[in-house]
C-alpha positions as CSV (number, residue, x, y, z in Angstrom):
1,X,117.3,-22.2,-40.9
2,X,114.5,-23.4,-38.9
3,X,114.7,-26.9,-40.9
4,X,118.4,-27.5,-40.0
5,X,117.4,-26.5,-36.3
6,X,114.5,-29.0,-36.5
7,X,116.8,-31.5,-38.0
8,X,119.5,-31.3,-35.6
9,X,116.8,-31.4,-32.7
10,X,115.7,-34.8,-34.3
11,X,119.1,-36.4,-34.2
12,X,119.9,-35.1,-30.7
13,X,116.5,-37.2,-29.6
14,X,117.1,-41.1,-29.9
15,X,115.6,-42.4,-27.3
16,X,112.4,-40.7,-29.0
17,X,113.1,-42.2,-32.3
18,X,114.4,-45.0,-34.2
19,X,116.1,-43.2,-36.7
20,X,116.8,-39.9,-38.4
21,X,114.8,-39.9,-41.2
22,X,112.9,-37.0,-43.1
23,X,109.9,-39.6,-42.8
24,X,110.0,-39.5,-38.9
25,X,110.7,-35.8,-39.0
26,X,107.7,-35.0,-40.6
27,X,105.3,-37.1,-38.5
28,X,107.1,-36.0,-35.7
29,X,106.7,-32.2,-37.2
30,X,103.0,-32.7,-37.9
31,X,102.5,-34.3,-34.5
32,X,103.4,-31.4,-32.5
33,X,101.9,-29.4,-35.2
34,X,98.3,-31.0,-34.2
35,X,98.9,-30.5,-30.8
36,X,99.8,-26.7,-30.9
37,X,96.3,-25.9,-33.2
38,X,95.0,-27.9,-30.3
39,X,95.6,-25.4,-28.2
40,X,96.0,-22.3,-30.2
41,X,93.1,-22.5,-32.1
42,X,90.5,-22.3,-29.5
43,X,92.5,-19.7,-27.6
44,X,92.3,-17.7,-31.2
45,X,88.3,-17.7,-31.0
46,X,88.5,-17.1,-27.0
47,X,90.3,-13.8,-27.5
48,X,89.1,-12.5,-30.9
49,X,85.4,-13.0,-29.1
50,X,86.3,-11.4,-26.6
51,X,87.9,-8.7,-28.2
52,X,85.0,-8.2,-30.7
53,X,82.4,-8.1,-27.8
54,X,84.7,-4.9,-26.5
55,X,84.1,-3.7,-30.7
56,X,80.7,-4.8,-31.3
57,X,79.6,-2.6,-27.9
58,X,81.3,0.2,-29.3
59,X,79.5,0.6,-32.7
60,X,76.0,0.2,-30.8
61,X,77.2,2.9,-28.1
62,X,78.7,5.2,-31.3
63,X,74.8,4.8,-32.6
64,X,73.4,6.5,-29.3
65,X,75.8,9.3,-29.1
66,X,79.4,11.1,-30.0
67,X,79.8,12.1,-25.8
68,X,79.2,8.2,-25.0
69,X,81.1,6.8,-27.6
70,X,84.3,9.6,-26.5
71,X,83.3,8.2,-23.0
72,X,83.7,4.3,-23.4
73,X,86.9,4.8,-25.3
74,X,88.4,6.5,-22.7
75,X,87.6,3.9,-20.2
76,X,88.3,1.0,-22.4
77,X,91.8,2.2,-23.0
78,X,92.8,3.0,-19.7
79,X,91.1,2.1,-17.0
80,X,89.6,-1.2,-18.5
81,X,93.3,-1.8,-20.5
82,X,94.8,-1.3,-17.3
83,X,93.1,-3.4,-14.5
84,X,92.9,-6.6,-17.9
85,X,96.3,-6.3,-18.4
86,X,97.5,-6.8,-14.6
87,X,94.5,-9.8,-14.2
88,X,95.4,-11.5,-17.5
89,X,99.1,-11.6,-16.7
90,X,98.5,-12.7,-12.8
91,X,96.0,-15.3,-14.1
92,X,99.3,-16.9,-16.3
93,X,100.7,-18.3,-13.6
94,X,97.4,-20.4,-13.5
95,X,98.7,-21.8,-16.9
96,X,102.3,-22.4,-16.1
97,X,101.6,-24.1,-13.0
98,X,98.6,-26.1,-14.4
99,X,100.8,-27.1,-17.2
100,X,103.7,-28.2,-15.8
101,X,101.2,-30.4,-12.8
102,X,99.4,-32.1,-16.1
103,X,102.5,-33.2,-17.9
104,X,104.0,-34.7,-14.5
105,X,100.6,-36.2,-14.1
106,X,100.3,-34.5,-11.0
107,X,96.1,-34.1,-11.7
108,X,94.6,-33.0,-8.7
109,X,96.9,-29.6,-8.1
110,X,95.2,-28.5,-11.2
111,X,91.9,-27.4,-9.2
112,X,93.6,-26.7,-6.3
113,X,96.1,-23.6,-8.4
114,X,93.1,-23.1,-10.1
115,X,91.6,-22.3,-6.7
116,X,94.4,-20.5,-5.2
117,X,94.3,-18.1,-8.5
118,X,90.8,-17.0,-7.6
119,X,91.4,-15.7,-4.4
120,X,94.4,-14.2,-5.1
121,X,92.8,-12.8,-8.4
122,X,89.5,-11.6,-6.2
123,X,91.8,-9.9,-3.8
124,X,93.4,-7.9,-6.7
125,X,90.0,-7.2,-8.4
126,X,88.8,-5.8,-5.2
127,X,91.4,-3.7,-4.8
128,X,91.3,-2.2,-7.9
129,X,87.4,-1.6,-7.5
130,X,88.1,2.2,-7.0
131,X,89.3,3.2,-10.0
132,X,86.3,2.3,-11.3
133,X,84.0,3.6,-8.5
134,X,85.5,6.5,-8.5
135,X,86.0,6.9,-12.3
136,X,84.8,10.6,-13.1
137,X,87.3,12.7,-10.8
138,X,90.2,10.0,-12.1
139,X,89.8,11.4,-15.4
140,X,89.8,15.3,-14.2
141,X,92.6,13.9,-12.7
142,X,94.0,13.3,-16.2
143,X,92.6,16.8,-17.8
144,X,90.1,14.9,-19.9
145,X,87.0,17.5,-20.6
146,X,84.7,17.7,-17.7
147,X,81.7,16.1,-19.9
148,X,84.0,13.7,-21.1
149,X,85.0,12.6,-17.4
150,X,81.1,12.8,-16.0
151,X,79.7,10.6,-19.2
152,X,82.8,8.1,-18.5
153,X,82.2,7.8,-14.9
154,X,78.8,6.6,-15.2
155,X,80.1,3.9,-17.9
156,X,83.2,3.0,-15.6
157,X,80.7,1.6,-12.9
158,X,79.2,-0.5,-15.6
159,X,82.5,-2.3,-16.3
160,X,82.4,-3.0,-12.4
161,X,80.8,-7.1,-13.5
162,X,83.3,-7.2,-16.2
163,X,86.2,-7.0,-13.4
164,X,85.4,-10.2,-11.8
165,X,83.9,-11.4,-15.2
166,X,87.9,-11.5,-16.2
167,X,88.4,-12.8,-12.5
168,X,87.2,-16.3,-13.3
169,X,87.4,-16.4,-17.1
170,X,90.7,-15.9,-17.7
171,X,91.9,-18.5,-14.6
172,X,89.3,-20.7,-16.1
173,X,90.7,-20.8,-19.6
174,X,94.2,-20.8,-19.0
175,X,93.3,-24.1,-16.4
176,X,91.3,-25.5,-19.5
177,X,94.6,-24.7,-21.7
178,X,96.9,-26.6,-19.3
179,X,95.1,-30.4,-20.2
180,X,94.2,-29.5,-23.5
181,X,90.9,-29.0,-22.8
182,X,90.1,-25.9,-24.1
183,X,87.7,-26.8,-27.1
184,X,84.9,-25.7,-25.2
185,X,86.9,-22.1,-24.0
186,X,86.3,-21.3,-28.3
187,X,83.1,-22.5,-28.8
188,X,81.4,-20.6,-25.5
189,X,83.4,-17.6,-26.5
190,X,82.2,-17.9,-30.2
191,X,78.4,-19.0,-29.3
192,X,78.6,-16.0,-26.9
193,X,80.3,-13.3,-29.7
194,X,76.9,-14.0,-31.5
195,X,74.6,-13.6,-28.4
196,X,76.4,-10.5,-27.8
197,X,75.2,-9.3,-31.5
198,X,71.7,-10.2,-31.4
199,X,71.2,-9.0,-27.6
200,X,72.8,-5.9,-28.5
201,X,70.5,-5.5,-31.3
202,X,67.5,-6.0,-29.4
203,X,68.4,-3.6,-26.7
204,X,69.8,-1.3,-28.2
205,X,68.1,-0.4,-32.0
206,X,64.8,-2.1,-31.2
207,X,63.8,-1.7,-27.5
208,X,66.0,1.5,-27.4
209,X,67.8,1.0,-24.0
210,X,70.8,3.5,-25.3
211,X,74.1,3.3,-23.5
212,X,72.8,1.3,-20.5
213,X,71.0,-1.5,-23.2
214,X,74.5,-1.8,-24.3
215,X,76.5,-2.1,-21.8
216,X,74.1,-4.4,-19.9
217,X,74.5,-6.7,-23.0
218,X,77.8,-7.1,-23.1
219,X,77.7,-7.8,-19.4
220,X,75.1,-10.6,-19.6
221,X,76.8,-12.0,-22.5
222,X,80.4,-12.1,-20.9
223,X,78.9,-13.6,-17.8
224,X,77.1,-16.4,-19.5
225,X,80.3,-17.7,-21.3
226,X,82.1,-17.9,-17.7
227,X,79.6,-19.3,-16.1
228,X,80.1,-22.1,-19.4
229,X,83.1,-22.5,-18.5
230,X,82.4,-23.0,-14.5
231,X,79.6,-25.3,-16.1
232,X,82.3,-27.4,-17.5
233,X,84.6,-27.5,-14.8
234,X,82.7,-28.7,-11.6
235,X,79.8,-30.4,-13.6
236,X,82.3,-33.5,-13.9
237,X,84.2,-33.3,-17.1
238,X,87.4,-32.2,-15.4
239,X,86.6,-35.6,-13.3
240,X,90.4,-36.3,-12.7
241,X,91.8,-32.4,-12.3
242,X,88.7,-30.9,-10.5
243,X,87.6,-32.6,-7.2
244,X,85.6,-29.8,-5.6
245,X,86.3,-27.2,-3.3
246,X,89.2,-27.2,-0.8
247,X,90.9,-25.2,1.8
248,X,94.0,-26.6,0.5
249,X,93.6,-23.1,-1.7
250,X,94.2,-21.0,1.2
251,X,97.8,-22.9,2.0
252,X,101.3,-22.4,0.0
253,X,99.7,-18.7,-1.5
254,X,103.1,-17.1,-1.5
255,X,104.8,-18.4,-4.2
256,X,102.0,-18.2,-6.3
257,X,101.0,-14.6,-5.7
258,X,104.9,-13.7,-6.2
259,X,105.1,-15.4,-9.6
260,X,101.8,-13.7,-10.1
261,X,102.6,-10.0,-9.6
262,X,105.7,-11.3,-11.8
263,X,103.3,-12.6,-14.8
264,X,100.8,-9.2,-13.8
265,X,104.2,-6.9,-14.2
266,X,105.4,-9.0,-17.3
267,X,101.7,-8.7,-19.9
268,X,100.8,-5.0,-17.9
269,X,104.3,-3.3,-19.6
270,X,103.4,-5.1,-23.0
271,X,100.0,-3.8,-22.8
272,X,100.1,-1.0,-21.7
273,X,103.1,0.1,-24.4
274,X,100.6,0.6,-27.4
275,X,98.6,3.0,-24.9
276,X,101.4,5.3,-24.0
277,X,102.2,5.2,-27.7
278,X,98.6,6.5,-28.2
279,X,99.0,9.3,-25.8
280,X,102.4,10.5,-27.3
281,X,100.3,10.9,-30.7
282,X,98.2,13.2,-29.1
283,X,100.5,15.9,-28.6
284,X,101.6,15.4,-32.4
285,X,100.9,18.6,-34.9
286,X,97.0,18.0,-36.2
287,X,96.6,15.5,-33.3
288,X,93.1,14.6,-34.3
289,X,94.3,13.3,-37.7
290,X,97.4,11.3,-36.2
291,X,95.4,10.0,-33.3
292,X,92.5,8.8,-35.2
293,X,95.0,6.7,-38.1
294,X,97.2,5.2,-35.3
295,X,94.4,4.0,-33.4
296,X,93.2,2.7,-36.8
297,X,96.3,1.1,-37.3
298,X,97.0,-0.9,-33.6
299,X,93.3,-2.1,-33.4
300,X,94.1,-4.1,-37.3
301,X,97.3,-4.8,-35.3
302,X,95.3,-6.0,-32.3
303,X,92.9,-7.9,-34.2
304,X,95.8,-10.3,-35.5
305,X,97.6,-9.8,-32.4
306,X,95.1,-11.9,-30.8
307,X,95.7,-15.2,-33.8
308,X,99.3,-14.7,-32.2
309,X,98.4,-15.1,-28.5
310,X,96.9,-18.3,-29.3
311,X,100.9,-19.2,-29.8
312,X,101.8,-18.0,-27.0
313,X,99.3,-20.2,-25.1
314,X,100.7,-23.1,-26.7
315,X,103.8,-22.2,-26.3
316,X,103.3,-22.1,-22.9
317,X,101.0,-25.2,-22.4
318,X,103.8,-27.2,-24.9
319,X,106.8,-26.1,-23.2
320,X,105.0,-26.6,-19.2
321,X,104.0,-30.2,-19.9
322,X,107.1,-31.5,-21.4
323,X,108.8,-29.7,-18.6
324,X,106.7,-31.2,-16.0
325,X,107.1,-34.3,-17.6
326,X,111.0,-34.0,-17.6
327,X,111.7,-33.9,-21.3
328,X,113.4,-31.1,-21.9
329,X,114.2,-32.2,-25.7
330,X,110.4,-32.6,-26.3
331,X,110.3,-28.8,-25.3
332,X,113.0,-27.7,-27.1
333,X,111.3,-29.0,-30.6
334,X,107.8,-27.5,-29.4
335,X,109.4,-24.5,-29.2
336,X,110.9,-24.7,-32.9
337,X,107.6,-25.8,-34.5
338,X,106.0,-23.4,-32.8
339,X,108.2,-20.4,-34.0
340,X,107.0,-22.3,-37.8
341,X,104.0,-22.3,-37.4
342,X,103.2,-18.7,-36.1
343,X,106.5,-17.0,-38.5
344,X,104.0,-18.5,-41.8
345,X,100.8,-17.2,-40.1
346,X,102.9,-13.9,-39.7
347,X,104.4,-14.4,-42.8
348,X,100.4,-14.2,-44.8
349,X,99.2,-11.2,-42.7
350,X,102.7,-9.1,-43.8
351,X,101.4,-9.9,-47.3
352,X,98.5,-8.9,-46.7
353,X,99.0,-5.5,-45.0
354,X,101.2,-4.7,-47.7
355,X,98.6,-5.7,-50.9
356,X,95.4,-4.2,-49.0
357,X,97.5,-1.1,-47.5
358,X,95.9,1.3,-49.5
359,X,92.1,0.3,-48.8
360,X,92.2,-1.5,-45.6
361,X,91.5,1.9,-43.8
362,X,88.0,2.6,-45.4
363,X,87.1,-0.4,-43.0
364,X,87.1,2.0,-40.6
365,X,86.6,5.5,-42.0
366,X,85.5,7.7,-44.8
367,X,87.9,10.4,-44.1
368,X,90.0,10.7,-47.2
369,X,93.0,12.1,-44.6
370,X,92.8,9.4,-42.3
371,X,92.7,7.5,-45.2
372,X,96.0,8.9,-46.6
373,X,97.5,9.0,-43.6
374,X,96.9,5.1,-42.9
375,X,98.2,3.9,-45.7
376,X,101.2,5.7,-45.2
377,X,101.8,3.7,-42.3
378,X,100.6,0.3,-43.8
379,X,104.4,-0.7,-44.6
380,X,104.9,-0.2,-40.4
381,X,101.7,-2.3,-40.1
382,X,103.0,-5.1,-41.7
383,X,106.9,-5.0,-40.0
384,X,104.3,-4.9,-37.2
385,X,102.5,-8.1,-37.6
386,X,105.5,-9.6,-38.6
387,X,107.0,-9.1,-35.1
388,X,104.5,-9.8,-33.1
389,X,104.1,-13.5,-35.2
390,X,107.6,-14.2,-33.1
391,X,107.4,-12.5,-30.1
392,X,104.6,-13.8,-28.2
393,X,106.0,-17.0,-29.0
394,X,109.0,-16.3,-27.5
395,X,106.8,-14.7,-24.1
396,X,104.9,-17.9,-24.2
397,X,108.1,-20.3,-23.8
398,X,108.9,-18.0,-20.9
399,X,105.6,-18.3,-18.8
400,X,105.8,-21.9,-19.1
401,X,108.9,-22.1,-18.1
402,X,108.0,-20.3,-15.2
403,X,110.6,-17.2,-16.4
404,X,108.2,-14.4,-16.1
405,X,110.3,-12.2,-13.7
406,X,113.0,-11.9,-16.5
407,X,110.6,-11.1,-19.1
408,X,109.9,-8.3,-16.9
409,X,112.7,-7.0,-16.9
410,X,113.2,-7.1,-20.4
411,X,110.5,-5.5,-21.1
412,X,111.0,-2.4,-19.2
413,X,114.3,-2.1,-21.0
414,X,113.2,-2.9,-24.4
415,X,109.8,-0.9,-24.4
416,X,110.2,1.7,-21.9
417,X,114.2,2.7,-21.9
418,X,114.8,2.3,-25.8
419,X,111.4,2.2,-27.4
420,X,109.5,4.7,-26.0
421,X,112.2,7.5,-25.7
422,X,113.1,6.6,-29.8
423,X,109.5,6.8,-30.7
424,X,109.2,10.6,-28.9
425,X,113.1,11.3,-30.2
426,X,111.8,10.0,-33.8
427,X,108.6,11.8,-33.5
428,X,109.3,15.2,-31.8
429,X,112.5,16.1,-32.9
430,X,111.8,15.2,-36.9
431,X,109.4,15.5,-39.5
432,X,108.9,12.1,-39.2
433,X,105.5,13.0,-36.5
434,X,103.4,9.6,-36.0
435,X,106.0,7.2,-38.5
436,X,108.6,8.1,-35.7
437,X,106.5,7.1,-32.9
438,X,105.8,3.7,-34.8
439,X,109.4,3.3,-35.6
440,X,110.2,3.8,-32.0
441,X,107.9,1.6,-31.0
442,X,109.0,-1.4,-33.5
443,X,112.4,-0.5,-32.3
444,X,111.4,-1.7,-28.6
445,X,109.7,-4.6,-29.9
446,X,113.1,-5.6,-32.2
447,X,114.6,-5.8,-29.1
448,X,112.5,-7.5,-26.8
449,X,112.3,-10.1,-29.7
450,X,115.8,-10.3,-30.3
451,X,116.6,-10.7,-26.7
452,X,114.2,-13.5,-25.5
453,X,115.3,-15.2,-29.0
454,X,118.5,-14.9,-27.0
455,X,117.8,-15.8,-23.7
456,X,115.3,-18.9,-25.3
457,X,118.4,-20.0,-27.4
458,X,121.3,-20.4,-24.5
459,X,118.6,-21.9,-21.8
460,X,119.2,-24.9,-20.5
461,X,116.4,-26.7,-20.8
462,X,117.6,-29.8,-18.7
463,X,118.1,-27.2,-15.8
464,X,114.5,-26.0,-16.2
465,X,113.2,-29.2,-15.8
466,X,115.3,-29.6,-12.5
467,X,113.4,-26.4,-11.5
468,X,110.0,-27.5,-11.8
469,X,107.9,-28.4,-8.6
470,X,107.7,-32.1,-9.5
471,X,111.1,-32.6,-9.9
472,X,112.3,-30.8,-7.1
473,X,109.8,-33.1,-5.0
474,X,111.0,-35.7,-6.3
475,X,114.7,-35.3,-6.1
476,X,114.2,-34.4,-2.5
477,X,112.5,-38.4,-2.1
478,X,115.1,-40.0,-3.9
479,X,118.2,-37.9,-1.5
């Protein structure tokens, strides 16, 4: 299927090509191929070091003690899961905008968007300052145990430099995405995994700093890579998209901080879904069990779910600069190879979850129930990973097309009106207990899939071009 698509794609192109050979699809195939991993691959090491910098600081903090390990989880998958998932999606627009301004060769709005996304992005972290300030009576708030909530309020206040850490960091790497210069985004956030290790080591099992060793590593070590990255961007080589400060950054902000709480709304419903999930398990029969194998089971999901939002990145990056340069049948065959490339990657973790089903849970415990109880769920796992190798494509095609609004919406209907009321159906009103919550939840992703598969297949992609900012400045010269 996704041959003949590619195929007719290739034919429909002839100012592109001279002819419609196999031969010039597969240069053209491996072309766009070499661009994606371009793009994809460093966003890969970007987000699994971050991610494992997150992991790595909770095995050192489950060293010290069971109260501060309880604690740190609690923050990390709400408050910290929260206030990411609204500053990762509102830093997008940095990447859709950047994007589409590189491919019409539009150079110096790149700093200036770049700009504009840090003070609206300071603004928001600012704002949301308070729930971690005020961290311990939020969590009484939420009935959490009353040593539970003191131990987490003292870490919340630690995760106060990681706030504006994702300020700048994720703006910075989705400007460095947008002109395919984001090489240096993996290698800081792989040189920084390992100084994250070693610094954790040393304060933590050799000077014996406990929790506040560990959390002031993973602070210093988060910090360094961003300030890399701001390194890289003003120390001149970004010479033709970065020309220094401006109070051209304080002008035009509206549209940007509309499509912004769009792109905040759009990633914080995806996020947050697996969290709710979470909490529904919790009020399952023998919760502790349930809780502790589904957790089990979404961080192996996470871990590959990060390989996949290196797709959507270049999704996003492919699809914005053939947009802004008005091709809308380049973006149409990024977007097929693309959909390749992650459905094989998808394709060899399925395979995997389903040969290592059985074991893959003593990664993470010894407890022959858990155990059990995992690899009960490891056929989900896989259906899993196998979804999410084609939706965050899909996502990806919207943000740089500038669609995040509808992705919204379709996300509220797919998670939250048909996936999470199936999961709790599935899981409370059968024996089916944590399967039916998964099910539920796959359910809502099957949707959201099927539907921006949909929507990506009847857009007009000569209409989204029109739409850009560069085109519609354009036109309005030429009238």
């Amino acid at each position: 299927m996704w041959i003949s698509l590619l195929r007719s794609e290739l034919m429909m192109e002839q100012p592109l090509l001279e002819s419609n050979t196999s031969e010039n699809l597969k240069s053209r195939v491996w072309l766009e191929t070499k661009r994606l991993w371009t793009t994809a691959f460093p966003t890969m090491l970007a987000r699994v070091g971050f991610f494992g910098v997150l992991v790595v600081t909770q095995a050192f903090i489950g060293q010290i003690s069971e109260l501060d390990l309880a604690a740190y989880a609690l923050v990390q998958t709400i408050t910290v899961r929260f206030v990411n998932g609204i500053l990762l999606g509102m830093s997008s627009v940095t990447e859709t905008l950047c994007g589409q301004a590189f491919g019409a060769k539009q150079y110096h709005m790149l700093g200036i968007y770049l700009q504009r996304s840090w003070v609206i992005n300071i603004v928001t972290a600012v704002l949301m300052l308070p729930l971690f300030i005020f961290g311990t009576p939020i969590f009484r708030l939420l009935s959490q145990q009353e040593d539970v909530s003191v131990a987490a309020g003292k870490i919340s206040l630690w995760f106060i430099p990681m706030l504006f850490y994702s300020v700048f960091s994720n703006t910075n790497q989705m400007f460095l995405q947008g002109q395919l210069k984001n090489m240096i985004v993996g290698w800081l956030a792989g040189t920084s995994f390992v100084f994250h290790v070693l610094l954790s080591w040393l304060f933590v099992s050799h000077w014996k700093w406990g929790l506040s060793g560990a959390m002031a590593a993973m602070n210093i070590s988060c910090w360094l890579m961003m300030i890399g990255q701001l390194v890289y961007i003003t120390g001149g080589w970004c010479p033709l998209t970065w020309s220094g400060f401006t109070t051209s950054a304080f002008s035009d902000l509206m549209p940007v901080i509309r499509m912004s709480i769009s792109s905040g709304v759009m990633l914080c419903l995806e996020l947050w879904y697996s969290a709710v999930l979470v909490l529904l398990a919790g009020y399952m029969q023998n919760a502790e069990i349930a809780i502790s194998a589904f957790s089990i089971c979404l961080n192996i999901n996470s871990w590959i779910f990060r390989i996949s939002l290196g797709f959507l990145a270049a999704a996003c990056v492919r699809v914005s600069n053939e947009l802004g340069k008005g091709d809308a049948k380049a973006a149409k065959f990024s977007v097929v190879v693309i959909s390749c490339n992650s459905l094989a990657v998808g394709i060899f973790f399925f395979i995997v979850c389903l040969a290592f089903g059985d074991e893959i849970s003593y990664l993470f415990t010894n407890n022959t129930e858990i155990a059990k109880t995992v690899s009960s769920l490891s056929l989900l796992l896989a259906f899993s990973v196998l979804l999410n190798s084609i939706q965050p494509v899909l996502s990806g095609v919207a943000v740089g097309a500038g669609m995040q609004s509808m992705v919204a919406y379709v996300n509220i209907g797919s998670y939250y009106v048909i996936g999470v009321p199936a999961g709790m159906l599935l899981g409370y009103m059968t024996t089916l207990q944590v399967k039916g919550i998964w099910i539920g939840m796959m359910g809502g992703v099957a949707i959201q899939t099927l539907v921006l598969g949909f929507i990506t297949w009847r857009t007009d992609w000569d209409h989204q071009v029109s739409k850009t900012p560069y085109m519609n400045s354009l036109m309005r010269e030429n009238s």
